[in-house]
C-alpha positions in Angstrom: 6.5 10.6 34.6 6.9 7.8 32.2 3.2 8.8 30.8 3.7 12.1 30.5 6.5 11.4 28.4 4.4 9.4 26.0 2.0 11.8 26.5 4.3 14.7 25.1 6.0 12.1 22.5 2.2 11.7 21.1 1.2 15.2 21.0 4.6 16.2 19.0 3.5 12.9 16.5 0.4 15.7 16.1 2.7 18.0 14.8 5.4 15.9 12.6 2.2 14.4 10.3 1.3 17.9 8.9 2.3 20.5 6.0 1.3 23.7 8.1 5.5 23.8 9.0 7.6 21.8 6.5 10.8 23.1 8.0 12.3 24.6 11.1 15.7 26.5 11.7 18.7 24.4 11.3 19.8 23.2 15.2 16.4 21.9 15.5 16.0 20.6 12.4 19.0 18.2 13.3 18.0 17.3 16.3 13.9 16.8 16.1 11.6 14.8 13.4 10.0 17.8 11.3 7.3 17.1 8.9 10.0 17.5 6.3 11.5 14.3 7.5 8.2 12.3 8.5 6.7 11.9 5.1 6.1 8.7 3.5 6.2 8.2 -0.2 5.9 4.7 -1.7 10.0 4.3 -2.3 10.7 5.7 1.2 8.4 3.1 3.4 11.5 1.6 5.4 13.0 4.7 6.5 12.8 7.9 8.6 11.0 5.8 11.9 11.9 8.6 14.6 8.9 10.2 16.5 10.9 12.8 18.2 14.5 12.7 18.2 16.1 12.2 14.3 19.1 10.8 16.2 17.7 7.6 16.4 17.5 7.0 12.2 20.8 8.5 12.0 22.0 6.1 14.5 20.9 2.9 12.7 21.2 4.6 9.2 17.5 4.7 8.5 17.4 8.3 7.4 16.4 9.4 4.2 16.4 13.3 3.5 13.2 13.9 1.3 13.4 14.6 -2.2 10.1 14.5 -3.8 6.5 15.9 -2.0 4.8 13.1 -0.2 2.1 11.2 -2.0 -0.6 10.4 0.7 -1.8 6.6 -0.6 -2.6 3.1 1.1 -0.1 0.7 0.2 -3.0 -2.0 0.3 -6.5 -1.2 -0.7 -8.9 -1.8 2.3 -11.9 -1.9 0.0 -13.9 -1.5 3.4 -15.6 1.4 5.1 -16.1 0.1 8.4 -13.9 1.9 10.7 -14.1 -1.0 13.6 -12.6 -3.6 11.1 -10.4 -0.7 9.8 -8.6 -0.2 12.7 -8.4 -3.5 14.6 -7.4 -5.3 10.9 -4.5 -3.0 9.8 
């Protein structure tokens, strides 16, 4: 049970890093991380952590409504293009 949840956690992650739905109607969009409050922009690094429930950052005071549209950078340049060292280094 306790991989199925992960499971189900992972596959709405799939859904809260994408642009196709910024917003959905307002009881869920209190309740569940939506892509409009997933983003990451540079000045917003240290907030908005939930993966399903937006509870959580409004728990600890972590949430940060958006503002501007998300900037997809790195924060560090890799300056590497093997994807081995990519992902076991980061």
């Amino acid at each position: 049970m306790v991989a199925g949840a992960g499971a189900v956690a992972t596959i709405y992650a799939l859904f809260t890093d994408t642009e196709v739905v910024r917003k959905l109607a307002a009881p869920f969009e209190r309740l569940l991380v939506t892509p409009a409050h997933h983003g990451s922009n540079l000045e917003d690094v240290d907030r908005n952590y939930g993966n399903v429930l937006i509870v959580w950052d409004l728990l600890f005071g972590t949430f940060e409504p958006e503002m501007a549209p998300v900037r997809y950078e790195l924060l560090i340049n890799i300056n590497n293009h093997n994807l081995l060292r990519i992902a076991l280094t980061e």
